[in-house]
Backbone bond lengths (Angstrom), bond angles and torsions (degrees), N, CA, C in turn:
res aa  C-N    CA-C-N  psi(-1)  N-CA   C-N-CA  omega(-1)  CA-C   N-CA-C  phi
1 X - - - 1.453 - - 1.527 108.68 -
2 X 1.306 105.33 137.28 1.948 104.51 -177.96 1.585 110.01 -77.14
3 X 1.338 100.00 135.44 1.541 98.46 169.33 1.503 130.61 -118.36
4 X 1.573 90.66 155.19 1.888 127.65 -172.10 1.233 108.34 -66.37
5 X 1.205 140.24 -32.57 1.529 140.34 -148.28 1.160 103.43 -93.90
6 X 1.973 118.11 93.68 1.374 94.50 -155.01 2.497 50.48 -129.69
7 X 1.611 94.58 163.98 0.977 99.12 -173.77 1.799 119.53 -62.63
8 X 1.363 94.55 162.64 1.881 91.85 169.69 1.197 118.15 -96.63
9 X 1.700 110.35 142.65 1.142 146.38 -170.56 1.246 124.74 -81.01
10 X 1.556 126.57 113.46 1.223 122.61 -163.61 1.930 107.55 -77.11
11 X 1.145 131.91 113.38 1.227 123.16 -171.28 2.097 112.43 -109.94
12 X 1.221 88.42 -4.58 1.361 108.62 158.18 1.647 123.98 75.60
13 X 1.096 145.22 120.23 1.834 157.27 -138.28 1.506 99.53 82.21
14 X 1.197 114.27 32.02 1.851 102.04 -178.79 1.477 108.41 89.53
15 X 0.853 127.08 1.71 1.877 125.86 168.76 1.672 121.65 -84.94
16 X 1.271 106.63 122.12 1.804 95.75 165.18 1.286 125.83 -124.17
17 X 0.884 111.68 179.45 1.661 115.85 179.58 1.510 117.67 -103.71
18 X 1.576 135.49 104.86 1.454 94.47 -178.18 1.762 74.07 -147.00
19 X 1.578 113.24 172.46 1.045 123.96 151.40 2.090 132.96 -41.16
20 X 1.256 106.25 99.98 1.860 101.80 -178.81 1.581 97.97 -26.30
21 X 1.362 106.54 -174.38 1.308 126.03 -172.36 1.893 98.27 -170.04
22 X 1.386 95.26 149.57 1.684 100.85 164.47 1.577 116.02 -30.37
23 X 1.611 104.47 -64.62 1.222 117.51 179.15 1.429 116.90 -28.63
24 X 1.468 108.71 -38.68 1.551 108.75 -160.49 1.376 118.22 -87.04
25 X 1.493 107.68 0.16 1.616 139.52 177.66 2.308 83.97 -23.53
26 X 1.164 91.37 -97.29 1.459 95.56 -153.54 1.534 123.15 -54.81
27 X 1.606 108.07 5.45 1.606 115.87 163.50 0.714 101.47 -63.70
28 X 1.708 101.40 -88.38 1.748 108.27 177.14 1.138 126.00 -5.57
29 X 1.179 121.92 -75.61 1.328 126.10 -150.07 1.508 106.38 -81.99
30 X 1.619 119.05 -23.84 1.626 119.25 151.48 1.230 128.25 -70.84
31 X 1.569 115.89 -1.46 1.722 124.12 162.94 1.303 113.46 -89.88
32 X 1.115 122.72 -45.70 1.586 143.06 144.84 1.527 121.83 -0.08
33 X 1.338 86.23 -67.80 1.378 112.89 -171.45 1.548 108.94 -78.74
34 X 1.388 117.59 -44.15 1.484 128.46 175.67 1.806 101.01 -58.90
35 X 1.359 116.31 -47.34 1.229 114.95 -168.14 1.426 129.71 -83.46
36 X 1.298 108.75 -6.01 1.372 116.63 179.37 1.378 100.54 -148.98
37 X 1.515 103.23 80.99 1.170 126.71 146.91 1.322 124.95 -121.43
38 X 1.184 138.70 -152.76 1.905 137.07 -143.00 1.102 97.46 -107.44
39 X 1.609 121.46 -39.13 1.511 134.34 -155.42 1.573 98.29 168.17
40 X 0.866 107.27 140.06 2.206 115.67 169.48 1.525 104.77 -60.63
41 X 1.467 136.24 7.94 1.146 123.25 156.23 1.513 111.48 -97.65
42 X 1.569 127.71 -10.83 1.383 129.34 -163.97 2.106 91.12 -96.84
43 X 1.363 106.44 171.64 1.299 112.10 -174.03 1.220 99.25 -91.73
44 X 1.654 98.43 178.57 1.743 105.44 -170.44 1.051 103.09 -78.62
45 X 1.694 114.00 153.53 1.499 130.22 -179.20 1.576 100.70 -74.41
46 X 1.116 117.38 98.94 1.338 140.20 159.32 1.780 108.03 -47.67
47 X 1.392 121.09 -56.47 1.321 113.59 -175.98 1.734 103.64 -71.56
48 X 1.212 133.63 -45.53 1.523 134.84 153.13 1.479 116.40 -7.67
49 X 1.423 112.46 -69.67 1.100 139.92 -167.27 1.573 100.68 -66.37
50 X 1.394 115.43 -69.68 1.875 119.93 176.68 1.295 94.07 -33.33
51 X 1.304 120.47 -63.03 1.832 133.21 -141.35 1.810 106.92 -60.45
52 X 1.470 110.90 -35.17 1.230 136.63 152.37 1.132 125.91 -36.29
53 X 1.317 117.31 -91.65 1.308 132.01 140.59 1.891 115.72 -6.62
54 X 0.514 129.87 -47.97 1.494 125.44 -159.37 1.612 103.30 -116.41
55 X 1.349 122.83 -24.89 1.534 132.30 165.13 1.725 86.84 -62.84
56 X 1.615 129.68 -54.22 1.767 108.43 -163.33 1.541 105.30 -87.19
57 X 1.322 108.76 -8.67 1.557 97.32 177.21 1.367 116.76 -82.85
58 X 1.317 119.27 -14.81 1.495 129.54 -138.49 1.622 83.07 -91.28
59 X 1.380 111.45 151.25 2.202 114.20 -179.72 1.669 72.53 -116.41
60 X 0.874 158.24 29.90 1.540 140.72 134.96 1.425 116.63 -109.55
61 X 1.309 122.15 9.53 1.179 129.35 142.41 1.224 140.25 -129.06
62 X 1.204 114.00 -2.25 1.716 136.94 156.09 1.448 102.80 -15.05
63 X 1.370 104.50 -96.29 1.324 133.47 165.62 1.941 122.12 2.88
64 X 1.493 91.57 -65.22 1.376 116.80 -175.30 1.339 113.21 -83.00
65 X 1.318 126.38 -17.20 1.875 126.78 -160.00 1.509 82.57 -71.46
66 X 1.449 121.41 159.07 1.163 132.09 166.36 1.718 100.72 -162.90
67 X 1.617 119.17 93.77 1.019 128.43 -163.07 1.548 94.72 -129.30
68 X 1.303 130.74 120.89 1.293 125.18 157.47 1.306 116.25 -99.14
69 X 1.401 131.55 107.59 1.050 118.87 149.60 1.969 153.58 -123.10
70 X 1.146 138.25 150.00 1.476 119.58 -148.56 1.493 99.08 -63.65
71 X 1.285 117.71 168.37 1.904 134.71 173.17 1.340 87.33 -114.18
């Protein structure tokens, strides 16, 4: 299997760059949710958030996710 683990990236004020991970399951999907919603007065996208969720749980899509995002 080809591999992701390519090192993290200093992007600088405390931000990096690295490949998601399982772990990062419930960021994601709480950035997700913050980001694709109606307007910042409407609530979090709940289906966003599931859709997330189940893309890092899923072993038929494990594999394939390729999401970078900063910490």
């Amino acid at each position: 299997m080809e591999s992701y683990s390519s090192p993290r990236r200093n992007l600088g004020d405390g931000l990096v760059a690295r490949w998601s991970t399982a772990a990062d399951t419930e960021g994601v999907a709480a950035l997700f949710a913050h980001v694709f919603r109606e307007s910042p007065e409407r609530p979090l996208n709940t289906v966003a958030m599931a859709w997330i969720c189940l893309l890092y749980k899923s072993p038929t899509h494990r594999n394939r996710l390729r999401l970078r995002i900063p910490l």
